[in-house]
C-alpha angles and dihedrals in degrees: 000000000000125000111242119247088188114021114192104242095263088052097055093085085056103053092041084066091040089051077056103056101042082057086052090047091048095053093048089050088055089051113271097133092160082083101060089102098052089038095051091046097049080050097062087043088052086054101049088055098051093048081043101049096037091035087062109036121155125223106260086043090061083047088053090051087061098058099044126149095235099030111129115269122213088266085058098047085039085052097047093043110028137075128197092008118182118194117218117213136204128013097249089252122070114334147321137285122230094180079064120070120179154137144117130307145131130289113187106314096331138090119231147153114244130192129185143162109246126209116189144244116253128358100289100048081042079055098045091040089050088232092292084297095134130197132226086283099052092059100042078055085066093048091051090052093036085059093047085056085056098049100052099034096243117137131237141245122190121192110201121206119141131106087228147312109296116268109203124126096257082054104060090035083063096059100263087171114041075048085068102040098058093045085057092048093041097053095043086063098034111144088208127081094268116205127180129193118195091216100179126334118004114198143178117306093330081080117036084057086084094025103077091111150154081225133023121193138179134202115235101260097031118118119205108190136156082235138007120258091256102048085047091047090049095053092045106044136024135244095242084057109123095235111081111250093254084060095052088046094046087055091045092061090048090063101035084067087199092147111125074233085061110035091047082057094056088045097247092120124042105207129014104221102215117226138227110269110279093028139268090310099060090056118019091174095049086048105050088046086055092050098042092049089056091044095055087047099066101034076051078057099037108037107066084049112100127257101251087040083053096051105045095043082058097041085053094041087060097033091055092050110121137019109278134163126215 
C-alpha cells in the first residue's frame, strides 16, 4: 500500500501512522528486531483505520476520492491493462487534444480502441492537458477514433475522467456543442461493441461525450453528475448564505446522487467495479486488473451479438433511463 503524496483531509490521521509505520519497518530492516511487537501492533492499528475511514465514507468524500491528486489517470489504467498501445493524435481538423488520449491496443487478448480524458500528473502536465477538459477537437478526436473502431470492427472502451467539457470562449466558438452532440449521435448508432468506464469524475457533457455505451461502469469511488457539487451549491444558494461554502457543497452531493452506489440503483450504470481499500490511488496496479476483468466480462458478453441486436438493446438501455408518465 503506497504512501500518499497528497492525502485528502480526512486521510491525514491515517498517513501520519503509516509514516509511522514505514519508520518502524525501516528500523527493523536495518536490524533492529527488538521492535517486531510494537510494529506489528501499529500495524493492526494501521489496518482498522483504514477499514474504519474508507468503510464509512460520506458522499462528498467519495467526491473528493475522485478527484484525487494521485488517483490513476486513463494513461495509468491504459499502462496497467493494455499491451502494444499506439496512441492517435489530432482530429483531422484543427489540432490536437492533449485532454484526449486514444488509440488502439490490446486488452487481454483482445484488440480494441480505447479513448479517455486524460487529467495529468503534476501540476504542469495537469497545465498542458487542460485538466482533461477537453475542447471541440478533442472530442472530434474521439469521434475519429470512435469511426476507426467501426471500420475495422474493433470495440471500443472509454475511460471517463473530466469535471466537464471546457468552457472558454474559444471553446464554444469551436463548436464545443454541436462536438458533443455528434458524438452523442454517432455512438448511439455505433456498428462496433461500445464500453464506458467512469475512472474518476464524470461530469456534464464532457462526459457523456464518451459515455454513450453497451455498458457503463463505474469504479467505486467514481461520481457521474450533470454539475459538480459546487457549481450546483453556488446556483442554488448565495455567498452571504450562513453555511460555509464546503458545507454547501457537502448537501449538494447528497442530492446529486452522482455515486456508482446510487446511479446503479437508479439503473445508469450497469456494474460498480470495487476498488482496492483505500481506493484506486493506493494501488494503481490492483485497480487497473480489477477494471479490466470487468471490462473483458462484459466484450466477452457484447461482442458475438449481432450488429442490429447491439444497436437496439442500446437504443432501449438509454430510452428506458429515468421515471416518466404518459
Amino acid at each position: 500500500m503506497a504512501l500518499l503524496k497528497h492525502p485528502l483531509e480526512f486521510e491525514r490521521p491515517l498517513v501520519e501512522l503509516e509514516e509511522e509505520l514505514e519508520a518502524l519497518r525501516n528500523e527493523i530492516e536495518a536490524g533492529n528486531s527488538d521492535r517486531r511487537e510494537e510494529y506489528a501492533r501499529l500495524e493492526e492499528r494501521v489496518n482498522k483505520l483504514r477499514r474504519d475511514i474508507y468503510s464509512n465514507l460520506t458522499v462528498y468524500q467519495k467526491v473528493q476520492l475522485s478527484r484525487h491528486f494521485d488517483r490513476p489517470c486513463t494513461l495509468d489504467f491504459i499502462n496497467y491493462m493494455c499491451r502494444n498501445f499506439i496512441e492517435f493524435h489530432g482530429d483531422r481538423l484543427f489540432r490536437d487534444d492533449p485532454a484526449i488520449v486514444g488509440g488502439t491496443a490490446m486488452l487481454g487478448s483482445v484488440s480494441v480502441v480505447i479513448v479517455g480524458h486524460q487529467r495529468g500528473r503534476g501540476t504542469s502536465e495537469r497545465l498542458k492537458r487542460n485538466f482533461g477538459m477537453a475542447n471541440p477537437e478533442g472530442y472530434r478526436k474521439a469521434l475519429r477514433l470512435f469511426k476507426m473502431a467501426e471500420k475495422f470492427s474493433l470495440p471500443i472502451v472509454t475511460l471517463i475522467d473530466t469535471q466537464g467539457a471546457y468552457p472558454g470562449m474559444e471553446a464554444e466558438m469551436h463548436g464545443q456543442a454541436e462536438a458533443i452532440a455528434r458524438n452523442l449521435i454517432e455512438l448511439a448508432a455505433i456498428k462496433t461493441p461500445v464500453v464506458a468506464a467512469i475512472i474518476g469524475e464524470g461530469g456534464s457533457g464532457g462526459a457523456l461525450a464518451l459515455g454513450v455505451a453497451d455498458r457503463v461502469l463505474m469504479l467505486e469511488n467514481a461520481c457521474y453528475s450533470v454539475i459538480t457539487p459546487e457549481g450546483c451549491a453556488s446556483i442554488l444558494w448565495h455567498k452571504g448564505d450562513d453555511e460555509p461554502p464546503q458545507k454547501q457543497a457537502a448537501y449538494a452531493a447528497e442530492m446529486l446522487k452522482g455515486t456508482a452506489q446510487d446511479l446503479k440503483a437508479f439503473g445508469v450504470i450497469d456494474e460498480v467495479v470495487p476498488e482496492p481499500l483505500g481506493g484506486a490511488h493506493r494501488n494503481y496496479k490492483e485497480a487497473a486488473e480489477r477494471l479490466q476483468a470487468v471490462l473483458l466480462r462484459h466484450l466477452d458478453e457484447l461482442i458475438p451479438k449481432p450488429v442490429d441486436e447491439l444497436i437496439k438493446e442500446r437504443y432501449d438501455k438509454f430510452r428506458k433511463m429515468g421515471p416518466f408518465t404518459e
